[in-house]
Wavefront OBJ file of the C-alpha trace (Angstrom):
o trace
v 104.084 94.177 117.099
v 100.300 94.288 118.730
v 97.851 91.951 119.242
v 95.763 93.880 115.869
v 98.338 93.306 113.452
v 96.952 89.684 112.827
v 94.997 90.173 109.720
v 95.302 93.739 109.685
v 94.237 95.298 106.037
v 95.959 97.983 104.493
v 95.252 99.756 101.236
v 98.572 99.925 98.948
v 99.435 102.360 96.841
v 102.579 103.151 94.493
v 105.349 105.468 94.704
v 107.474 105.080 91.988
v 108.941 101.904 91.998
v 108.054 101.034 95.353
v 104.694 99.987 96.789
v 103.320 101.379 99.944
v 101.026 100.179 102.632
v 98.669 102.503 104.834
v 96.183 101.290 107.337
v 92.725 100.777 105.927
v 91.265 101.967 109.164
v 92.613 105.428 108.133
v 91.408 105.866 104.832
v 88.126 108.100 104.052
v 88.030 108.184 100.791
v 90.007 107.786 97.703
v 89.666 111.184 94.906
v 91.272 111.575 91.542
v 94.285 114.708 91.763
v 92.633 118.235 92.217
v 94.173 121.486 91.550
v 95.256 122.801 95.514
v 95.554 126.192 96.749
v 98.969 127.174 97.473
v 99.787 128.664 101.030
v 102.628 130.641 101.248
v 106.279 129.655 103.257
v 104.537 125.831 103.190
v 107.617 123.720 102.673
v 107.297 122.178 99.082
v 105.880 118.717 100.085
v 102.911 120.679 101.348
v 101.053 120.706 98.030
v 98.487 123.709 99.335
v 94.927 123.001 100.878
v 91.511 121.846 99.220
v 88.014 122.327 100.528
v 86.380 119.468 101.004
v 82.908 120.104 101.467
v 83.076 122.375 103.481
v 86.532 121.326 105.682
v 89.948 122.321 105.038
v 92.478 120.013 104.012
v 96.420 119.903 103.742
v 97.470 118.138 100.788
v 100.811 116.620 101.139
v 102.811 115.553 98.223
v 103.925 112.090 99.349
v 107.004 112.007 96.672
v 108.579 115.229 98.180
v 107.608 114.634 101.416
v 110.237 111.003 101.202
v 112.612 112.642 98.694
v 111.808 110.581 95.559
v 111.832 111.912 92.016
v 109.453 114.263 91.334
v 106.211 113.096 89.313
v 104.206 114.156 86.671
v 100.555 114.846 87.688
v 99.155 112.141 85.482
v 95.200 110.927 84.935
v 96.171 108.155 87.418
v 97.152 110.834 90.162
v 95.439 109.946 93.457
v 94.667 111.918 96.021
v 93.930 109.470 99.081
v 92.218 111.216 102.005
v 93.196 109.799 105.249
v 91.204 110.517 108.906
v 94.583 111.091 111.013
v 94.072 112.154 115.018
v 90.687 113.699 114.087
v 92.483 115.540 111.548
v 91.683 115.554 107.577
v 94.477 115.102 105.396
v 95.038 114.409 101.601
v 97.915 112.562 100.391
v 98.911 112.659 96.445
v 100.558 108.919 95.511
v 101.029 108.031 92.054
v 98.238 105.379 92.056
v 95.895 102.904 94.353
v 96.854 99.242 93.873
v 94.425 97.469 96.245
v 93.388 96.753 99.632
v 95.458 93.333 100.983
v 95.247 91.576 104.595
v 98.587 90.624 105.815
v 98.594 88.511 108.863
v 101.061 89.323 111.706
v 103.538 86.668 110.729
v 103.361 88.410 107.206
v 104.799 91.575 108.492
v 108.669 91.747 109.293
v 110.617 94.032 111.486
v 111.878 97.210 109.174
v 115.713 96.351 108.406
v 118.348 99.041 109.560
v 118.972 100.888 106.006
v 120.330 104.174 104.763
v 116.744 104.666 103.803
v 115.567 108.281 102.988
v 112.829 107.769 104.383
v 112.410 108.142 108.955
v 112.444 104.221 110.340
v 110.110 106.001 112.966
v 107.162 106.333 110.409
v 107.464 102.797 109.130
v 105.442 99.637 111.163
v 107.009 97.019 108.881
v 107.725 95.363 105.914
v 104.672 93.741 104.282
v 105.393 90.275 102.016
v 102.905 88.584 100.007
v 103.586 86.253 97.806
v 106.363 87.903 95.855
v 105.224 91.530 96.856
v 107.112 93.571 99.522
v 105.073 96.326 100.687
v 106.510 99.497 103.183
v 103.807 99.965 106.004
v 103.904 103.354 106.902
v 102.479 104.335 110.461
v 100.835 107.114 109.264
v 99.483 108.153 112.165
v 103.070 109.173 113.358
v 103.924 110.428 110.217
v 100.936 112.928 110.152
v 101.197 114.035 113.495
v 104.820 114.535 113.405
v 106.084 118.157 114.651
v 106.859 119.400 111.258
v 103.344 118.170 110.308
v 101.790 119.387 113.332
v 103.774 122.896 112.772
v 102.115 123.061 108.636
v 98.441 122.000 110.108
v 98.806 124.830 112.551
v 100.261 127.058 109.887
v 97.659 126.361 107.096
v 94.644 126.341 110.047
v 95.884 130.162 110.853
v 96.290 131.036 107.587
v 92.550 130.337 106.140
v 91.228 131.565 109.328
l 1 2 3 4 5 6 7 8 9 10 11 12 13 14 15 16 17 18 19 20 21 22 23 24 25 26 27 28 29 30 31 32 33 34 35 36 37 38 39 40 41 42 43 44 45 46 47 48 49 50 51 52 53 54 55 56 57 58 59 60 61 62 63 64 65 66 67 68 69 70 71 72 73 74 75 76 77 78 79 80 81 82 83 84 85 86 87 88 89 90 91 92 93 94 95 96 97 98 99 100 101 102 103 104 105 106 107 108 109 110 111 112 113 114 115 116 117 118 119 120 121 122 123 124 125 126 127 128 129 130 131 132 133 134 135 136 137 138 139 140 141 142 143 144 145 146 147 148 149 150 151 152 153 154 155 156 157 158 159
């Protein structure tokens, strides 16, 4: 782990039955669920594009995109927009929680599982008090190849 990780915040957020952790530093802003607009051949986690005043912005279904259960598109539906490599992108998660600091000897190694979701997108295991959060290193996840393939694909296709 790095030298930052002590007292690092991260805003949580639920998937199901799980709760999530993303780096606060990431976040822009927090919007309820909008209607997207669907590009074609996107694989189905790829929830279409919005305009965001004025910039275009993937929307990726974060229950799809890790294989859970599908979800209904409640009131509670949040659309959290994250500032990735200098890149815009929305992710739907079924709702915010809150923003926690976790100090570094709060954050344990991520255990070997048959997890569905990629160990490589994951910076830890989160504990607080009884709470066990999964810290996703979104960065990596964002800029992944198959996530660097759809941004290419949706920038050519609204150009």
């Amino acid at each position: 782990m790095d030298a930052d990780a002590d007292n690092s915040e991260f805003l949580t957020f639920a998937l199901g039955e799980e709760e999530y952790g993303v780096d606060i530093l990431k976040v822009q802003e927090i919007r309820g669920y909008d209607a997207v607009t669907r590009l074609p051949d996107a694989p189905d986690y790829i929830k279409g594009v919005i305009n965001l005043r004025g910039t275009i912005v993937p929307v990726i279904d974060m229950r799809l995109k890790f294989r859970l259960a599908t979800a209904d598109y409640t009131a509670v539906t949040v659309m959290i927009v994250l500032n990735v490599s200098d890149r815009i992108v929305g992710i739907v998660v079924d709702s915010v929680s809150d923003v926690i600091r976790l100090g570094g000897d709060q954050i344990r190694p991520v255990p070997e599982l048959g997890a569905t979701i990629d160990r490589q997108f994951l910076t830890g295991i989160g504990t607080l008090d009884e709470r066990m959060l999964i810290l996703l290193d979104i960065e990596r996840l964002m800029t992944s190849t198959e996530m660097g393939l759809v941004a290419a694909e949706a920038a050519a296709v609204l150009q």
